[in-house]
mmCIF file of the N, C-alpha and C atoms, coordinates in Angstrom:
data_MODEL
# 
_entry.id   MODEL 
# 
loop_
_atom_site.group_PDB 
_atom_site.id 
_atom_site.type_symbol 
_atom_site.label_atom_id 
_atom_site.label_alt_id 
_atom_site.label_comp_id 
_atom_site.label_asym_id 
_atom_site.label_entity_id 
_atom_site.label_seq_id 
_atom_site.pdbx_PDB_ins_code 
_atom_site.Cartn_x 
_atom_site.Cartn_y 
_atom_site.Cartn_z 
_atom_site.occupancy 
_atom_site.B_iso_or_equiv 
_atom_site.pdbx_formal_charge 
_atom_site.auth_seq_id 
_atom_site.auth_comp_id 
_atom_site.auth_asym_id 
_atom_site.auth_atom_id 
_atom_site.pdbx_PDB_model_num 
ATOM 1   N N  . UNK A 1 1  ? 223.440 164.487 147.241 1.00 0.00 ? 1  UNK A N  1 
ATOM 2   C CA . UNK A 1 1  ? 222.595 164.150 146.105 1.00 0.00 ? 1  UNK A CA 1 
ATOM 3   C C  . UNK A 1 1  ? 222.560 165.346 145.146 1.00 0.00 ? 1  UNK A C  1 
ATOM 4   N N  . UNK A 1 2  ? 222.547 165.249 143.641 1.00 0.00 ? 2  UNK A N  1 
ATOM 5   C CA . UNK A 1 2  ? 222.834 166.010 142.824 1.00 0.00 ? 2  UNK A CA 1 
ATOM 6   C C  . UNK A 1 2  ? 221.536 166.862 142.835 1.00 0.00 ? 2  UNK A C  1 
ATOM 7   N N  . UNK A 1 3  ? 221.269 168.380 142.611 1.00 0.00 ? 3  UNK A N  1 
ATOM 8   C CA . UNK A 1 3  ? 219.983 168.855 142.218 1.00 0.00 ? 3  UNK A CA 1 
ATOM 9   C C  . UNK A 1 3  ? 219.384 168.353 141.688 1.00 0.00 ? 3  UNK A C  1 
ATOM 10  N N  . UNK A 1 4  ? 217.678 168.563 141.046 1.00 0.00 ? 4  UNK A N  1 
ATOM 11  C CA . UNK A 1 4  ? 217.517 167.952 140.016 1.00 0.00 ? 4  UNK A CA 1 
ATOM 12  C C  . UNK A 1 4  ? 217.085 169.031 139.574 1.00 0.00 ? 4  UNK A C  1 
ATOM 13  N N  . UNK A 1 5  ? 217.430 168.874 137.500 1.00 0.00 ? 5  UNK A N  1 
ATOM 14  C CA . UNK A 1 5  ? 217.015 170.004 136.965 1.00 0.00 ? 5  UNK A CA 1 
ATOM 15  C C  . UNK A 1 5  ? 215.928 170.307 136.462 1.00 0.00 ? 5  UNK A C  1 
ATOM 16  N N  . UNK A 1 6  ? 215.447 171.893 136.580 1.00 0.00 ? 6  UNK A N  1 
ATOM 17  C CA . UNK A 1 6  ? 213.639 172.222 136.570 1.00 0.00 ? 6  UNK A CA 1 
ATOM 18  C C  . UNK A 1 6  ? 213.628 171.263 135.373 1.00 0.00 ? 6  UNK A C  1 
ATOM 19  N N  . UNK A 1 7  ? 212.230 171.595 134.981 1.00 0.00 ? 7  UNK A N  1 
ATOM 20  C CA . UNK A 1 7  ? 211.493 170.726 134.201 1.00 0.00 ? 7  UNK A CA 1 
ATOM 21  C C  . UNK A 1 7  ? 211.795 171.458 133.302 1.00 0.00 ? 7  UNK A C  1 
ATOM 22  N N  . UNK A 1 8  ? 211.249 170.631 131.456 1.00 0.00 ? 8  UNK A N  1 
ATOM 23  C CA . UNK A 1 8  ? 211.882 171.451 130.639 1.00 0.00 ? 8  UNK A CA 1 
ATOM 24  C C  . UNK A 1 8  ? 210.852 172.610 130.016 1.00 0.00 ? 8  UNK A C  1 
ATOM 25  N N  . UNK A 1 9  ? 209.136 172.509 130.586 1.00 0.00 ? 9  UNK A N  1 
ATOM 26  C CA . UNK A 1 9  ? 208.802 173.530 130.171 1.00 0.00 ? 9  UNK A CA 1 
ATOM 27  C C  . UNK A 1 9  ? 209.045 174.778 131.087 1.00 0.00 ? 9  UNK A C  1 
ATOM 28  N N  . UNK A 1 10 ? 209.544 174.608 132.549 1.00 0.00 ? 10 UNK A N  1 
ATOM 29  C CA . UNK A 1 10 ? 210.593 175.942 132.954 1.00 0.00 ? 10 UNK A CA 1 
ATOM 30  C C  . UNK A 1 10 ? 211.746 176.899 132.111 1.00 0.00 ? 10 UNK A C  1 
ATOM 31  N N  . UNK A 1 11 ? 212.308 175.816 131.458 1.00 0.00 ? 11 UNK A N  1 
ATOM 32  C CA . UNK A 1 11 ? 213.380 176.253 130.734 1.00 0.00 ? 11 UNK A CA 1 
ATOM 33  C C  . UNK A 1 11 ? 212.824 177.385 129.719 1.00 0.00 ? 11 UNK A C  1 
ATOM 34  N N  . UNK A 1 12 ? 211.825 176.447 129.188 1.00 0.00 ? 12 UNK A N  1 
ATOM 35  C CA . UNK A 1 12 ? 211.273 177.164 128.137 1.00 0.00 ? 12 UNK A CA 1 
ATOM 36  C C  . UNK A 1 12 ? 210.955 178.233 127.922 1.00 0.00 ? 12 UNK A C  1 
ATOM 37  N N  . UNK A 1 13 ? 210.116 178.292 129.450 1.00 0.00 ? 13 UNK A N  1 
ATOM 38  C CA . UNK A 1 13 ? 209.363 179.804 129.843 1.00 0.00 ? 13 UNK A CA 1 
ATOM 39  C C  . UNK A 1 13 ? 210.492 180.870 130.016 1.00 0.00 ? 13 UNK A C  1 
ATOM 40  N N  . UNK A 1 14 ? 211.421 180.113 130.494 1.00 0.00 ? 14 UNK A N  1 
ATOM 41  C CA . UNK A 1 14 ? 212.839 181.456 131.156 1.00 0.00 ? 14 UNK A CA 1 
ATOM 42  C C  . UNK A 1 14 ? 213.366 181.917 129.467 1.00 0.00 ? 14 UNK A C  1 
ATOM 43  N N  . UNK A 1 15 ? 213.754 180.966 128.744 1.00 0.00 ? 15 UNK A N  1 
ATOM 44  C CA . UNK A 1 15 ? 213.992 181.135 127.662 1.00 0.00 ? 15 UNK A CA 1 
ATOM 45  C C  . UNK A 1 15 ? 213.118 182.602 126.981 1.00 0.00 ? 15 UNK A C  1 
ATOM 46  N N  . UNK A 1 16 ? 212.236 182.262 126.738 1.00 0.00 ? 16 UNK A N  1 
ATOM 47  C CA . UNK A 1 16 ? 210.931 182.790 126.112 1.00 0.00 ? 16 UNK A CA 1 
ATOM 48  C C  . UNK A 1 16 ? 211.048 184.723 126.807 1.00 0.00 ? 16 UNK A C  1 
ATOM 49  N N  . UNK A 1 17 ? 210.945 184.143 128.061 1.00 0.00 ? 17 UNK A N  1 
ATOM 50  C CA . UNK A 1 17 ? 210.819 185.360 128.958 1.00 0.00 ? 17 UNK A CA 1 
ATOM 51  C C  . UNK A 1 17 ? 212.198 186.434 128.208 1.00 0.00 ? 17 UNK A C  1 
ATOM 52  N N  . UNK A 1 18 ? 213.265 185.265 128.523 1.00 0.00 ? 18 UNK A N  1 
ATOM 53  C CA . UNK A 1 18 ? 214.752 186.283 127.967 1.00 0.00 ? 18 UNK A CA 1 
ATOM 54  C C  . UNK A 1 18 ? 214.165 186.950 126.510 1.00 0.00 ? 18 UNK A C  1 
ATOM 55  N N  . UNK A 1 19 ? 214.091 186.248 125.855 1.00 0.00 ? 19 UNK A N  1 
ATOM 56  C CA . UNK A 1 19 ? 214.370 186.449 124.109 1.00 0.00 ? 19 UNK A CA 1 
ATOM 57  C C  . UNK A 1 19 ? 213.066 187.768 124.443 1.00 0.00 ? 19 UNK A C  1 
ATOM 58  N N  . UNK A 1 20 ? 211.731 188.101 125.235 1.00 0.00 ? 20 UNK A N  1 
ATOM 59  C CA . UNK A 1 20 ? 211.005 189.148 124.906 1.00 0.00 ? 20 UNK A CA 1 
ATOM 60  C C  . UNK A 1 20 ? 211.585 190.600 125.484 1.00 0.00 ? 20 UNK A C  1 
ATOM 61  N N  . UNK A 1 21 ? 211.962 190.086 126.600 1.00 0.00 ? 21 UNK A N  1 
ATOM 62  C CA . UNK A 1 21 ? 213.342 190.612 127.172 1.00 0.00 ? 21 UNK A CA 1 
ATOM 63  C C  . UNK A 1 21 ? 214.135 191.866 126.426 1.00 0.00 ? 21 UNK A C  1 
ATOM 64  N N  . UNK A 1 22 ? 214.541 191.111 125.444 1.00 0.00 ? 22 UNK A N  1 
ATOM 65  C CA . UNK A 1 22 ? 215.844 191.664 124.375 1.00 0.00 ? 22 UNK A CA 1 
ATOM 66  C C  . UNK A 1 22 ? 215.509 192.011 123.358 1.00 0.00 ? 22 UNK A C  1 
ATOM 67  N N  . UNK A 1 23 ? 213.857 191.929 122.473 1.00 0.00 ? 23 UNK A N  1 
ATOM 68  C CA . UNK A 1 23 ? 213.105 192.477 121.565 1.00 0.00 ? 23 UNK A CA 1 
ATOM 69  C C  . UNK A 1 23 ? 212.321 193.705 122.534 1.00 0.00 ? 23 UNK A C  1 
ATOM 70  N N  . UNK A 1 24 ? 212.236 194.156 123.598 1.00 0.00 ? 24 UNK A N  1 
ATOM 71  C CA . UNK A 1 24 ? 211.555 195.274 124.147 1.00 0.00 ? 24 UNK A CA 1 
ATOM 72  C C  . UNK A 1 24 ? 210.669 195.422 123.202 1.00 0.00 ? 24 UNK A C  1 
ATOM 73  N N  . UNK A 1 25 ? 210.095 196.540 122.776 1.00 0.00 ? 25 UNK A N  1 
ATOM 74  C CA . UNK A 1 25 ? 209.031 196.913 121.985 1.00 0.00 ? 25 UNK A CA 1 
ATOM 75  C C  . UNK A 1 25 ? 208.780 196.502 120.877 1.00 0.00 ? 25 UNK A C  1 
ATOM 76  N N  . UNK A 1 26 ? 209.496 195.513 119.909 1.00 0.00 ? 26 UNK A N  1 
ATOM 77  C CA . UNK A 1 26 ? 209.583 194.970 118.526 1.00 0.00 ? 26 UNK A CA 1 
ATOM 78  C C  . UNK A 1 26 ? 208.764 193.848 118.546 1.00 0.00 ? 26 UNK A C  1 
ATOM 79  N N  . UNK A 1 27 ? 208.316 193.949 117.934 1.00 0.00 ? 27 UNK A N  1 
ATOM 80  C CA . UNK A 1 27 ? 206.876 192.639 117.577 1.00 0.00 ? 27 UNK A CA 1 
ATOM 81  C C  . UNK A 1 27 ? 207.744 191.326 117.173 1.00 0.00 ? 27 UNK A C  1 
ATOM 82  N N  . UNK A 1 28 ? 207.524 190.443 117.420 1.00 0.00 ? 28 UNK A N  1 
ATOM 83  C CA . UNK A 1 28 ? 208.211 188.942 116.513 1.00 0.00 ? 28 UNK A CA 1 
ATOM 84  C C  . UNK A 1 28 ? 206.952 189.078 115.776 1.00 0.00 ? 28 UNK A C  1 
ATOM 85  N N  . UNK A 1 29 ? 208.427 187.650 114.629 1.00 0.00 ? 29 UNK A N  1 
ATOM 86  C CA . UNK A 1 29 ? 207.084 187.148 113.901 1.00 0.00 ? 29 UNK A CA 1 
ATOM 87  C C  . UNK A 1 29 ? 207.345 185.714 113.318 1.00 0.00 ? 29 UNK A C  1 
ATOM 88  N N  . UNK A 1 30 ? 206.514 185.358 113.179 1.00 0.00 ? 30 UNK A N  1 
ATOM 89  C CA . UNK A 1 30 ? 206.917 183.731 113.191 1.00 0.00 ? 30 UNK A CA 1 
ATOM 90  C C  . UNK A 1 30 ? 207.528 183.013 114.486 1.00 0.00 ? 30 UNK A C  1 
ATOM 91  N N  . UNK A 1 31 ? 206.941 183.154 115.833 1.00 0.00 ? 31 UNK A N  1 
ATOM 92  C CA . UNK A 1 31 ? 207.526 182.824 116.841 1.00 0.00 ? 31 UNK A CA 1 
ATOM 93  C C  . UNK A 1 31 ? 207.550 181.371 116.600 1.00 0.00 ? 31 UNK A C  1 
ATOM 94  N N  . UNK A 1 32 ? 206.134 180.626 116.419 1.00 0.00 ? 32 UNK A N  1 
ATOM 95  C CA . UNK A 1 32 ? 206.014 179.277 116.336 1.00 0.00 ? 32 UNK A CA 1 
ATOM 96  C C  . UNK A 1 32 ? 206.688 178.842 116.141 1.00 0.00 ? 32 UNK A C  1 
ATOM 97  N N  . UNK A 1 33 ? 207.192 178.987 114.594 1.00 0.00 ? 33 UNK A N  1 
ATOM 98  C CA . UNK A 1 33 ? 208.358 178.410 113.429 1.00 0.00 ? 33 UNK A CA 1 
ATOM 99  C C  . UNK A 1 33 ? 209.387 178.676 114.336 1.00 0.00 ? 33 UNK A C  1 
ATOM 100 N N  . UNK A 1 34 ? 209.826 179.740 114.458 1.00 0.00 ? 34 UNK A N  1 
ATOM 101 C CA . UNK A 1 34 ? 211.294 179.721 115.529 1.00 0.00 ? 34 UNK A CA 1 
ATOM 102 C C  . UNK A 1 34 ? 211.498 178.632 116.635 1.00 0.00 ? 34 UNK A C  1 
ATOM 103 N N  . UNK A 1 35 ? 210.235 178.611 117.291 1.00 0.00 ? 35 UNK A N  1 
ATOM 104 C CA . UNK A 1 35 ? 210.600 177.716 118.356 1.00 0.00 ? 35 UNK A CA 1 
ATOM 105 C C  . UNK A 1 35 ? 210.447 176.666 118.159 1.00 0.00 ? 35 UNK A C  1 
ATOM 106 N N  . UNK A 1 36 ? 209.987 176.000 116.964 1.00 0.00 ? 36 UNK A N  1 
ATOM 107 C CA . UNK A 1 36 ? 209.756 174.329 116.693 1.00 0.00 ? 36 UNK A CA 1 
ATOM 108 C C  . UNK A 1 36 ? 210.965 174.307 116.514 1.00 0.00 ? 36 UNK A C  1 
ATOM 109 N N  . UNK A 1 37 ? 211.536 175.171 115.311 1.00 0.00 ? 37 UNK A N  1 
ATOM 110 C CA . UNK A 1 37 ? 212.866 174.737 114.770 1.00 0.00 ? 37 UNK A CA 1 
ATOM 111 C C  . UNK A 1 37 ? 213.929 175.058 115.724 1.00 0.00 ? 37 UNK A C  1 
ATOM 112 N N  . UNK A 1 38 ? 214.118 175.553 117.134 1.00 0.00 ? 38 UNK A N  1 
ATOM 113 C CA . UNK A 1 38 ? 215.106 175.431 118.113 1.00 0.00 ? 38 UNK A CA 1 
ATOM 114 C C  . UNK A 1 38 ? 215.203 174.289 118.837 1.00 0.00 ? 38 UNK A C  1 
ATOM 115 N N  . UNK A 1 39 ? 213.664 173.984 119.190 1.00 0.00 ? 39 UNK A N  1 
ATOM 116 C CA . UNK A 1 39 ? 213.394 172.793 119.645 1.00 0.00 ? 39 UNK A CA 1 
ATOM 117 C C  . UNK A 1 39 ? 213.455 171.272 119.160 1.00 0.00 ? 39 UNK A C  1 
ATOM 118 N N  . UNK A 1 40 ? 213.747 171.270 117.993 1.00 0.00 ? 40 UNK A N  1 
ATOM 119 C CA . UNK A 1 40 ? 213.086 169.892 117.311 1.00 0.00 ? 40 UNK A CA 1 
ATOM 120 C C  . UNK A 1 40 ? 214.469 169.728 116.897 1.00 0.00 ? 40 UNK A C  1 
ATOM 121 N N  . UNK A 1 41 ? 215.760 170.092 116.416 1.00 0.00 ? 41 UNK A N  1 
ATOM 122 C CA . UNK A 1 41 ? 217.202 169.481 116.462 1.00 0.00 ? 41 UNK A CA 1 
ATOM 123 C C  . UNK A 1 41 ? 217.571 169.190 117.288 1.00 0.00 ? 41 UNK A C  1 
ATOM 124 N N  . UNK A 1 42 ? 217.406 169.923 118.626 1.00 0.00 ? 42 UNK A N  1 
ATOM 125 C CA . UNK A 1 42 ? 218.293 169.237 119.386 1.00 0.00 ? 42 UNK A CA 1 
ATOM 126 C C  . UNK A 1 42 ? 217.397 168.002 120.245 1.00 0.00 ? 42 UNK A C  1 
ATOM 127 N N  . UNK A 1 43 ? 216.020 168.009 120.099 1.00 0.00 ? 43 UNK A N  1 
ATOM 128 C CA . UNK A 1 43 ? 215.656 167.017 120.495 1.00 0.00 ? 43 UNK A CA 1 
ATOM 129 C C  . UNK A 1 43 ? 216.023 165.613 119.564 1.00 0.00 ? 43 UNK A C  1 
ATOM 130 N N  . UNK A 1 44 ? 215.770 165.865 118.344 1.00 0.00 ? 44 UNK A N  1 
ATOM 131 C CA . UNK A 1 44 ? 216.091 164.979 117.421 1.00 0.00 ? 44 UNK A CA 1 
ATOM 132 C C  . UNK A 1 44 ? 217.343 164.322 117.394 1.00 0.00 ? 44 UNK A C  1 
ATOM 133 N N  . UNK A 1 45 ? 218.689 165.034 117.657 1.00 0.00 ? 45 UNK A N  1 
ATOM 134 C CA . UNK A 1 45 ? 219.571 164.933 118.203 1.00 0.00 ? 45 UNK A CA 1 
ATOM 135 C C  . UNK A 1 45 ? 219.884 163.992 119.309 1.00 0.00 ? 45 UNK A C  1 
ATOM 136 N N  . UNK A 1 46 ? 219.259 164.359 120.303 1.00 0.00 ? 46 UNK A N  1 
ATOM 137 C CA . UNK A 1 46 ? 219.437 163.297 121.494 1.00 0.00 ? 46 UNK A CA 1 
ATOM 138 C C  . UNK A 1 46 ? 218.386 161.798 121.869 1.00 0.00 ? 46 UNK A C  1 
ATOM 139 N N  . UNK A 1 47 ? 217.407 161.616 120.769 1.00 0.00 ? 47 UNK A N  1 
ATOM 140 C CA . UNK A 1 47 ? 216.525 160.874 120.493 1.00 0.00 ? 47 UNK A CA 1 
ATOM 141 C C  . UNK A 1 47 ? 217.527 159.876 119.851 1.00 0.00 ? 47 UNK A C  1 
ATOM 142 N N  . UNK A 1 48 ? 217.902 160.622 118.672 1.00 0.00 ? 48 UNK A N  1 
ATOM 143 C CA . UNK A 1 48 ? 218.860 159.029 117.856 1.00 0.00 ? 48 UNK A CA 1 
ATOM 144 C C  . UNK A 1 48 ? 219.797 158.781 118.390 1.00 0.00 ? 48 UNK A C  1 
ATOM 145 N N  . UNK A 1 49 ? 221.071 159.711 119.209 1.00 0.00 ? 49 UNK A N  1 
ATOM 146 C CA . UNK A 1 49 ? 221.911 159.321 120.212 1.00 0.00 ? 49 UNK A CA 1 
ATOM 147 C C  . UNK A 1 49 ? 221.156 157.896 121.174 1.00 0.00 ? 49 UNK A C  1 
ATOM 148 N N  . UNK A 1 50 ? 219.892 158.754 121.924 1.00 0.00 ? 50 UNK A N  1 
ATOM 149 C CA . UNK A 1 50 ? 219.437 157.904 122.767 1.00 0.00 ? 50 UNK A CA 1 
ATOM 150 C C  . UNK A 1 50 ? 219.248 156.177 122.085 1.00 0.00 ? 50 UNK A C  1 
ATOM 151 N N  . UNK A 1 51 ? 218.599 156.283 121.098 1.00 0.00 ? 51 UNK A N  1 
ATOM 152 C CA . UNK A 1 51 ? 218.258 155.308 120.214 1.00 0.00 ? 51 UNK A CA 1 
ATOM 153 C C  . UNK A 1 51 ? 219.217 154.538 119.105 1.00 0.00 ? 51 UNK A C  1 
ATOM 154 N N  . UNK A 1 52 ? 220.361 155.013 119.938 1.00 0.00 ? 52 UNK A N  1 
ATOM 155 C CA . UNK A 1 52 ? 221.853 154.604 119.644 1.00 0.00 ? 52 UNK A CA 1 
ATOM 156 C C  . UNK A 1 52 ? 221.728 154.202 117.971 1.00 0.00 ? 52 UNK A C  1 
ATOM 157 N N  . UNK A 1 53 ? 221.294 155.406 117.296 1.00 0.00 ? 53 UNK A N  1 
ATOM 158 C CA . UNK A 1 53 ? 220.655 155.571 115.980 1.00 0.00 ? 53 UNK A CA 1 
ATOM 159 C C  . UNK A 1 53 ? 219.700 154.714 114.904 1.00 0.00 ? 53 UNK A C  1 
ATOM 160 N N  . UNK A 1 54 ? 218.816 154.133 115.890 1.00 0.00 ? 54 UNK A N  1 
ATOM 161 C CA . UNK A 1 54 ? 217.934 153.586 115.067 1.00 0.00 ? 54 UNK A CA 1 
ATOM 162 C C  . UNK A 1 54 ? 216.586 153.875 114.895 1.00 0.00 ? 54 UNK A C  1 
ATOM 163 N N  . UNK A 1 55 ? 216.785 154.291 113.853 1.00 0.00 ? 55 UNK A N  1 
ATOM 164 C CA . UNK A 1 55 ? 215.526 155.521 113.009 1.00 0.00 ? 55 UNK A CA 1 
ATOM 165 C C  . UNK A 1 55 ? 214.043 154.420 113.658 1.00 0.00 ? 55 UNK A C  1 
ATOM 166 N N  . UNK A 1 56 ? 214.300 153.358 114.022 1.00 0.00 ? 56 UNK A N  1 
ATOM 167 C CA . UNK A 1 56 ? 212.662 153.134 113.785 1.00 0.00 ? 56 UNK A CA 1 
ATOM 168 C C  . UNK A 1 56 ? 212.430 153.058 115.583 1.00 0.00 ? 56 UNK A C  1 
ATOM 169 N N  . UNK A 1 57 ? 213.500 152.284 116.006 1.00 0.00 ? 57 UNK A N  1 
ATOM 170 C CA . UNK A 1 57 ? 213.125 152.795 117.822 1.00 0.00 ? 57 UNK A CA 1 
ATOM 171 C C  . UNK A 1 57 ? 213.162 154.496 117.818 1.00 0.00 ? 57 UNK A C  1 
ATOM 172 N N  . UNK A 1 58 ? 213.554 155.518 117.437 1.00 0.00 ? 58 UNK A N  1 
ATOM 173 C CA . UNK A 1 58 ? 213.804 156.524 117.603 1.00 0.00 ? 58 UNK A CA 1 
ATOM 174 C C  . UNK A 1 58 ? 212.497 156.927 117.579 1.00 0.00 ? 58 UNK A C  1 
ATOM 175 N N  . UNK A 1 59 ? 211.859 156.489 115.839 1.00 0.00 ? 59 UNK A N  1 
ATOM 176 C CA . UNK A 1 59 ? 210.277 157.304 115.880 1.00 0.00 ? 59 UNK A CA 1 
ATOM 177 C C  . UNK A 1 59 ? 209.669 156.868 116.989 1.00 0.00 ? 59 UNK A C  1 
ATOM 178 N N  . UNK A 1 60 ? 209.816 155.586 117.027 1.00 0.00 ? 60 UNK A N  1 
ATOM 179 C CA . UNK A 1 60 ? 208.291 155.132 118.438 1.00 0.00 ? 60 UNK A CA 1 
ATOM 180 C C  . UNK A 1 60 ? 208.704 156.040 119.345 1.00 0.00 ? 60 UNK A C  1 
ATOM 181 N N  . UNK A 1 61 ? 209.960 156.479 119.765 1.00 0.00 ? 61 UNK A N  1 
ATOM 182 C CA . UNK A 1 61 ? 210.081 156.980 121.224 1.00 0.00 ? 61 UNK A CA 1 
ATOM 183 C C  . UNK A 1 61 ? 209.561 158.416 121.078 1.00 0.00 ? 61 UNK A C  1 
ATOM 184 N N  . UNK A 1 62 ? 209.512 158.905 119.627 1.00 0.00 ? 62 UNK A N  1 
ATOM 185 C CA . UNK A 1 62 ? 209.026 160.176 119.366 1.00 0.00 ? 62 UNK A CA 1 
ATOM 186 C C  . UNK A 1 62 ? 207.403 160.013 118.920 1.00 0.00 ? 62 UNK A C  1 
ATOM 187 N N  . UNK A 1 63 ? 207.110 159.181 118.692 1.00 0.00 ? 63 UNK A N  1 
ATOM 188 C CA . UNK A 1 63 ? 205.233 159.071 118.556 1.00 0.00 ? 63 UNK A CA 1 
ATOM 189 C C  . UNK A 1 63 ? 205.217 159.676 116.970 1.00 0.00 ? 63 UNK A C  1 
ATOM 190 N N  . UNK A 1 64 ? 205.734 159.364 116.164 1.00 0.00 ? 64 UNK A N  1 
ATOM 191 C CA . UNK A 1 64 ? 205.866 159.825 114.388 1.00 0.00 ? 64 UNK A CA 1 
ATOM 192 C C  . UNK A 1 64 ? 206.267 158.424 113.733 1.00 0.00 ? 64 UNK A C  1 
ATOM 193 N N  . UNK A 1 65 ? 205.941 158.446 112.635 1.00 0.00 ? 65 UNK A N  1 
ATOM 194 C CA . UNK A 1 65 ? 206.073 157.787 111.290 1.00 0.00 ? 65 UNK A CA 1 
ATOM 195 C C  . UNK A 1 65 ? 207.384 157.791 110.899 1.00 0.00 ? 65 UNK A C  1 
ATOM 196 N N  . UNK A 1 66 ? 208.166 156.527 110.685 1.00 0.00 ? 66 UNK A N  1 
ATOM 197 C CA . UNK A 1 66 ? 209.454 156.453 110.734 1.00 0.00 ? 66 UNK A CA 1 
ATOM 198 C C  . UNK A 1 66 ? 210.062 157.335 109.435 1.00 0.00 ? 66 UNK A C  1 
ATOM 199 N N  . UNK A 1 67 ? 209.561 157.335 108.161 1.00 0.00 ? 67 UNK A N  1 
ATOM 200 C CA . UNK A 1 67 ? 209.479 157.898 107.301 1.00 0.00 ? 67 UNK A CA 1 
ATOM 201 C C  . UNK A 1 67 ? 209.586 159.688 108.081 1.00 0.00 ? 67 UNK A C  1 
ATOM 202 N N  . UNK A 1 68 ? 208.560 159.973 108.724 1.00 0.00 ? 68 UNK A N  1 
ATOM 203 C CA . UNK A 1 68 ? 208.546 161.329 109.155 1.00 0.00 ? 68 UNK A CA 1 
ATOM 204 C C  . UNK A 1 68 ? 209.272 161.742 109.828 1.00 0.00 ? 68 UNK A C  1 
ATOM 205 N N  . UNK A 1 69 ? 210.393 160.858 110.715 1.00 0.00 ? 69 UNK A N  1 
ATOM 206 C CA . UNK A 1 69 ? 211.513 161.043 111.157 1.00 0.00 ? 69 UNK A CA 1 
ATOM 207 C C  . UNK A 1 69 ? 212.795 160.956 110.112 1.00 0.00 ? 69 UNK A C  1 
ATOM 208 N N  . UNK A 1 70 ? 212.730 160.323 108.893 1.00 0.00 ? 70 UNK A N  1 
ATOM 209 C CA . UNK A 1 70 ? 213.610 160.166 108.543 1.00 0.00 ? 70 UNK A CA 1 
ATOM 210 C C  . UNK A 1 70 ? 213.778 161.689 107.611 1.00 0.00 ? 70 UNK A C  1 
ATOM 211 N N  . UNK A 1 71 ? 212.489 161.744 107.051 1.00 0.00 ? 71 UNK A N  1 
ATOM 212 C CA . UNK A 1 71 ? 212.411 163.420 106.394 1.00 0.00 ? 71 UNK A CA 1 
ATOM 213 C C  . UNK A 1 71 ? 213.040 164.805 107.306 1.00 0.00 ? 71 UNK A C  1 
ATOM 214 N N  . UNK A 1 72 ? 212.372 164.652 108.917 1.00 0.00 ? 72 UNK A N  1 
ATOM 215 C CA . UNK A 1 72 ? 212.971 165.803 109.574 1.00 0.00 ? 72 UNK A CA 1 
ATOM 216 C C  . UNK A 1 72 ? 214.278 165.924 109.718 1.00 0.00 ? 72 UNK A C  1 
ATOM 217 N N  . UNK A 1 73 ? 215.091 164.744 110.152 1.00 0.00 ? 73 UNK A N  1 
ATOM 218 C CA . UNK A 1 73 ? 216.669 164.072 110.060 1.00 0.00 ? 73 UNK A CA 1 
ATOM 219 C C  . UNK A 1 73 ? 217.159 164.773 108.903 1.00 0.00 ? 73 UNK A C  1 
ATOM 220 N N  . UNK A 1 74 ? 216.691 164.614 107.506 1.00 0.00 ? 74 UNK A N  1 
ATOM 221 C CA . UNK A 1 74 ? 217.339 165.366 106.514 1.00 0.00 ? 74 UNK A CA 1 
ATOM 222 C C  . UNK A 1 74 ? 217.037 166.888 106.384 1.00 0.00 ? 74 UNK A C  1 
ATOM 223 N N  . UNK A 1 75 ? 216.214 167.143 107.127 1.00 0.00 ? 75 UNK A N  1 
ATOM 224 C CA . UNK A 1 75 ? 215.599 168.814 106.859 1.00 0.00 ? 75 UNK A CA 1 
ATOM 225 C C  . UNK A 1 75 ? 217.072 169.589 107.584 1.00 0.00 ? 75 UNK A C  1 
ATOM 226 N N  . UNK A 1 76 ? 216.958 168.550 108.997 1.00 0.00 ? 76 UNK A N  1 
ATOM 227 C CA . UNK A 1 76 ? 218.497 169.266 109.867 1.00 0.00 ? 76 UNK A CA 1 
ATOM 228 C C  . UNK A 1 76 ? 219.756 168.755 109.845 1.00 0.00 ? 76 UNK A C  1 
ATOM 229 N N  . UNK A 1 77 ? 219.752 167.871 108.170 1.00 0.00 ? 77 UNK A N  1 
ATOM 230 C CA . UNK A 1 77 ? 221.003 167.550 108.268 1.00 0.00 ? 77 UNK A CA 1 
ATOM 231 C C  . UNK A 1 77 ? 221.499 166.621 109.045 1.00 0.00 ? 77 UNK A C  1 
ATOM 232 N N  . UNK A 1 78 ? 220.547 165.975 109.643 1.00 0.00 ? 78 UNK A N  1 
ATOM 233 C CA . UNK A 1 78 ? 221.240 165.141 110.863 1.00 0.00 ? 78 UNK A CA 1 
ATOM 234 C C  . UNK A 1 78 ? 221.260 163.741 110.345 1.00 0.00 ? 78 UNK A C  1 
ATOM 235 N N  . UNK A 1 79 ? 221.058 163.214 108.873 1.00 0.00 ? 79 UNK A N  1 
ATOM 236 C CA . UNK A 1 79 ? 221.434 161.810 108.521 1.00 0.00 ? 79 UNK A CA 1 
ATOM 237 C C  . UNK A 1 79 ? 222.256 161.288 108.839 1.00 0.00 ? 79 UNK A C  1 
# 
């Protein structure tokens, strides 16, 4: 039977952990913004894949305003 893989706020944390990691003593800034915008293409990404690209099953599966999916889609280019 195949592993199963950690959960994805594990990832996150390991992630997180690395990147403070490799700034040692340097302050971030704008972490938030960084991490929405790492996070939110490639989820967006595999949402309309999943939703074998249909913007309006896609929003429900994302809990947003189809409109508000269709705006983020163009923010990343992903029309």
């Amino acid at each position: 039977m195949p592993e199963k893989p950690p959960p994805l706020r594990a990832c996150v944390a390991h992630s997180l952990d690395h990147y403070f990691s490799e700034l040692g003593d340097t302050d971030s800034q704008n972490l938030h913004a960084m991490v929405i915008a790492e996070v939110e293409k490639p989820l967006l990404e595999a949402v309309m894949q999943r939703a074998q690209g249909n913007q309006l099953r896609a929003a429900r599966m994302l809990g947003i305003n189809r409109n508000t999916l269709r705006k983020k889609l163009s923010l990343y280019g992903l029309k």
